[in-house]
C-alpha positions in Angstrom: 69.3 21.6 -63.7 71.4 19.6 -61.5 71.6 20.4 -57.7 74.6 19.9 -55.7 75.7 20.2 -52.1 78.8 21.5 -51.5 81.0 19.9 -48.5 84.6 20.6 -47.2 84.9 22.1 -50.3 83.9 19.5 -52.7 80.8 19.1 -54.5 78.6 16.5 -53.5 76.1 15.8 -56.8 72.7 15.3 -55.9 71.2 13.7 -59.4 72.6 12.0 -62.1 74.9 13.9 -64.6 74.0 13.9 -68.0 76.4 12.1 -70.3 76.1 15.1 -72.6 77.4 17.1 -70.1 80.6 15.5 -70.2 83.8 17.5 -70.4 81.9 20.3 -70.5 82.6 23.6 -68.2 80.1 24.5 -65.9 79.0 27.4 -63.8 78.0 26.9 -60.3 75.4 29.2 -58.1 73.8 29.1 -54.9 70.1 28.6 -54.4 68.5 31.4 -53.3 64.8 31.0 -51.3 63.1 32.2 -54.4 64.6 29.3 -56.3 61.9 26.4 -56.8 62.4 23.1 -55.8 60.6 21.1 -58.4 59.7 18.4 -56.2 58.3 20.4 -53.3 54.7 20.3 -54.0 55.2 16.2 -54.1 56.6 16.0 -51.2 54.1 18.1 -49.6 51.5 15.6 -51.1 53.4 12.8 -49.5 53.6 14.4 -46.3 50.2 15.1 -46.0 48.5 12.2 -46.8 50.3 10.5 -44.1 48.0 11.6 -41.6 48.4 13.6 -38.2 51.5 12.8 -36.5 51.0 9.5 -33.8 52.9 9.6 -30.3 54.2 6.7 -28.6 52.5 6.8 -24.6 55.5 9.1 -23.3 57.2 10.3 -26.5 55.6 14.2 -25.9 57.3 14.5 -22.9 60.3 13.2 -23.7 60.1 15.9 -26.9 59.6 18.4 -24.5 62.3 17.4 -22.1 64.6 17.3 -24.4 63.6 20.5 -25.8 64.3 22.3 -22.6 67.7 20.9 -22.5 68.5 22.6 -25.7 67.0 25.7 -24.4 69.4 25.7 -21.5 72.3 24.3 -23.5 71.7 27.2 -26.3 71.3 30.2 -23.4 74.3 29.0 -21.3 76.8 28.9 -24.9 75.6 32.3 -25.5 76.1 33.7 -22.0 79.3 32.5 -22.5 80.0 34.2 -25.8 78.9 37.3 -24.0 81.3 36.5 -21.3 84.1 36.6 -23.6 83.7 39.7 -25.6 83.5 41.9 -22.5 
């Protein structure tokens, strides 16, 4: 299997194409959530065995700030959606 990404409407190939794959047609299909990612489990692994996450002396606050900025960002666009549909 070979996964893709599709982007303004062209496919964007995510691993190498065989070269016995060549000139043949092929069929295309979404991934679905119960599709499995092969590599998942690794990266996981990876993931994990880097430890807890470290903060620089400031960096949670700053998270947070910016955080509540998106918040407010995200309920102001959607009062305005619901200020145009009326």
């Amino acid at each position: 299997m070979i996964q893709a990404r599709i982007h303004h409407g062209r496919l964007e190939v995510q691993d190498p194409i065989p070269e016995e794959w060549e000139g043949l047609m092929v069929k295309i299909l979404p991934l679905t959530p119960d599709d499995p990612l092969p590599d998942l489990e690794q990266r996981l692994s990876a993931l994990h065995a880097l430890g807890p996450m470290e903060f620089e002396p400031g960096e949670r606050e700053q998270i947070a700030s910016c955080l509540k900025d998106l918040d407010q960002l995200s309920k102001t666009a959607l009062q305005g959606i619901g200020d145009n549909q009326r």
